[in-house]
N, C-alpha and C positions, 0 to 999 in steps of 0.2 A: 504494500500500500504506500501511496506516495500522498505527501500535503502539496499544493501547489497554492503560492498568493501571487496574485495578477493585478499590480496595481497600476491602475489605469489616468495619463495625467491629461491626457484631452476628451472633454466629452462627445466630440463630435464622430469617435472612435463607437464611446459606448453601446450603442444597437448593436454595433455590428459584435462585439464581442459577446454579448448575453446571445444572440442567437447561433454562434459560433458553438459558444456551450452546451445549447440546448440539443445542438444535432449532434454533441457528442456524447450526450447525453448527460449531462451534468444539470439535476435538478439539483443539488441539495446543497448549491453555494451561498457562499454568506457574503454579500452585500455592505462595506460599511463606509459611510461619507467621511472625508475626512479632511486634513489640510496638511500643506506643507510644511516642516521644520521651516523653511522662509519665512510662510505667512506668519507664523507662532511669533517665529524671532523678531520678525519687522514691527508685529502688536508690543511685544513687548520692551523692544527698545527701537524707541523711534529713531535714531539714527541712523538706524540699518534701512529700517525704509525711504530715506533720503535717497542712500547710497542706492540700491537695489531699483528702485524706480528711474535713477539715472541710467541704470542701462536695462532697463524696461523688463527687467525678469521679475512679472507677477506670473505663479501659477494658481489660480482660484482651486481648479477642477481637481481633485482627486475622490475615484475608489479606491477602496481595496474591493478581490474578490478571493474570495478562497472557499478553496473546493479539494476533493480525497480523489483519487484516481488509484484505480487497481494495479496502475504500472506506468511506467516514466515514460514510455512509446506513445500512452494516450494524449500524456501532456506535448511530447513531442510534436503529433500530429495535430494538437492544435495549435501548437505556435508558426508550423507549416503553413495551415489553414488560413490566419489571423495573417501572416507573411504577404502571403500570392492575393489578401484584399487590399491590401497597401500597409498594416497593422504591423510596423515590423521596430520589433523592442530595440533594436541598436540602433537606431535614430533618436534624436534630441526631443523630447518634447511628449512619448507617444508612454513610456512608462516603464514597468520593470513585470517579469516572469518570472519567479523562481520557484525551484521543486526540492523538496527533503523527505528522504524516506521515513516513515512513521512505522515507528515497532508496537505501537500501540492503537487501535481507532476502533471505538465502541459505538454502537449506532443500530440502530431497530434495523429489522428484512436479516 
């Protein structure tokens, strides 16, 4: 069993990733709104937001999404998937994927 979190930093991505999921069949991911270390820091010390708006890097948009997958090849085939729609995680701006094997994962079926 593998955990994957798919955090996702443009929304204009979003659709296309929840139905990316769904045809992989990934019903039972967890959805959570959220924000940047940026934004956090900029709130809390205003300086930083001087700085950071001079060179125009606000990111509003973040999910996370995380989901259990029975093997690394699933997660694989949707980062493929996500790839060949334009969705491709080594470019700036679009988010992060990552997968760790779980030695443990308790869950009804």
């Amino acid at each position: 069993m593998y955990i994957a979190i798919l955090i996702l930093k443009s929304e204009a991505y979003a659709k296309q990733v929840v139905s990316t999921l769904i045809e992989f069949e990934i019903f039972d991911a967890t959805v959570l709104d959220g924000e940047g270390l940026e934004n956090v820091a900029t709130e809390t010390m205003p300086v930083l937001s001087e700085i950071t708006s001079l060179f125009g890097q606000e990111i509003s948009f973040n999910k996370t999404m995380i989901f259990g997958s029975k093997d690394r090849d699933t997660i694989e085939q949707i980062n493929r998937s996500l790839k060949d729609q334009g969705i491709d995680f080594t470019q700036p701006e679009v988010g992060t994927l990552m997968a760790f094997p779980c030695e443990l994962y308790i869950t009804e079926g």
